[in-house]
C-alpha positions in Angstrom: 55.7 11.6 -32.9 53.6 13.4 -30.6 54.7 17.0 -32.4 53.6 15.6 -35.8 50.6 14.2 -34.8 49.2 17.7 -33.2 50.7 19.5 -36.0 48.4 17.5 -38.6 45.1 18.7 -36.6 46.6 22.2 -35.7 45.0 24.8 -37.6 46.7 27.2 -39.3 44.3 30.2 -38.9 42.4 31.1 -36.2 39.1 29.8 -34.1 36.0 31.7 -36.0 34.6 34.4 -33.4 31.2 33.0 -33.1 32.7 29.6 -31.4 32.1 31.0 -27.6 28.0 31.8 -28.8 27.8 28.0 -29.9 29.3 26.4 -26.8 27.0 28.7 -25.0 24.2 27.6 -27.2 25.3 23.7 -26.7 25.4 24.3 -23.0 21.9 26.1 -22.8 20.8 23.5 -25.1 22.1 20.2 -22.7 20.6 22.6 -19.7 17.2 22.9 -20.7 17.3 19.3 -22.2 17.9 18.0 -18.5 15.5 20.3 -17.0 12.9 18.8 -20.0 13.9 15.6 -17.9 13.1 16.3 -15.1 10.3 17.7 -15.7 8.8 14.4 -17.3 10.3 12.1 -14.7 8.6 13.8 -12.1 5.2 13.7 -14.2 5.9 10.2 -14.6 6.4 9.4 -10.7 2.7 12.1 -10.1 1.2 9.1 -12.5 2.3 6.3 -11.0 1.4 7.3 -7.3 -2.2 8.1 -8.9 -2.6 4.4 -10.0 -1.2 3.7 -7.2 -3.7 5.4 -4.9 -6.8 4.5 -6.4 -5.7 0.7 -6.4 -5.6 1.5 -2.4 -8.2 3.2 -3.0 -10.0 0.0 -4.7 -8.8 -2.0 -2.0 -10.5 -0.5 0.3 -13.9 -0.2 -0.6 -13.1 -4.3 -1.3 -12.0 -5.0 2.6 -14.9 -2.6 3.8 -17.2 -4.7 1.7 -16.0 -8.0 2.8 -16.1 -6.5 6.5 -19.9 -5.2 6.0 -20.4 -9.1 4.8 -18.9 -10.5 7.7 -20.9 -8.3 10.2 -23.9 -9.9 8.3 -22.8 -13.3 8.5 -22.1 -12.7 12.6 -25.1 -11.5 13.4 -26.9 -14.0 11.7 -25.0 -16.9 13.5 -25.3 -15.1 16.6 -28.9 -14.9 16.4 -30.1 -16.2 19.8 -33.6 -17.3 18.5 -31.6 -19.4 15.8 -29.1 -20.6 18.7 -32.1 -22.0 20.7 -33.9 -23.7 17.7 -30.2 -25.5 16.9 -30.0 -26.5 20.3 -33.2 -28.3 20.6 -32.9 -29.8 17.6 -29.1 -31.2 19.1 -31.0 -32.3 22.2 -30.4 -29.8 24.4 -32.5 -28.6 27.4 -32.8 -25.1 29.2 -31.4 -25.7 32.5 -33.1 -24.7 35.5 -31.5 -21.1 37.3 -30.3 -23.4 40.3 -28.4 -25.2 38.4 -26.5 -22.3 36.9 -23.0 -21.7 38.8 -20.5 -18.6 38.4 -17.4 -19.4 38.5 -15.0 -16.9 38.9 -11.2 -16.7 37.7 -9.0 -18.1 40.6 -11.7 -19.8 42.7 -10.8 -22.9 42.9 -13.3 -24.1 45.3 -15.9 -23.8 42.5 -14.2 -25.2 40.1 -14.3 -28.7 42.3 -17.8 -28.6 42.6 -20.2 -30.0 45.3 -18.7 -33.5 47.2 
């Protein structure tokens, strides 16, 4: 079976001499096709780590903004003219410098206080 089968797509007369130039050509063709390829994958990959980078980039102008408003926002609050008006108006009195007690880490004498 096998016999008549190749004999049906056997050819009778011989491979045309240009055959070896158009497997050459096919495999020039499918070489510089993959090289095309590349070539645009790797342009693909400089694009994406563009936008990539300027979102970072976007990013951090955002947190160095939101920083900048912070440092604001703490220095305001930590304004000690503002402290003292919100004290007084809680009540609060300035205490007299003999009143005023260090206490220093692992003294625990001061902690207790006078007896």
């Amino acid at each position: 079976m096998k016999t008549r089968l190749y004999q049906l797509f056997r050819r009778s007369t011989p491979a045309p001499a240009g055959r070896g130039v158009i497997a050459l050509m096919a495999v020039v063709t499918a070489l510089c096709t993959a090289l095309a390829l590349q070539r645009v994958r790797s342009r693909h990959e400089l694009v994406s780590l563009g936008y990539d980078l300027s979102r970072a980039g976007e990013k951090v102008r955002e947190l160095r903004e939101a920083h900048r408003k912070l440092e604001v926002e703490r220095a305001t609050l930590a304004n000690p003219e503002r402290i003292r008006v919100l004290a007084t108006e809680l009540g609060m009195v300035a205490v007299p410098a003999d009143q005023i007690r260090i206490v220093r880490a692992g003294n625990p004498v001061a902690l207790a206080g006078p007896r």
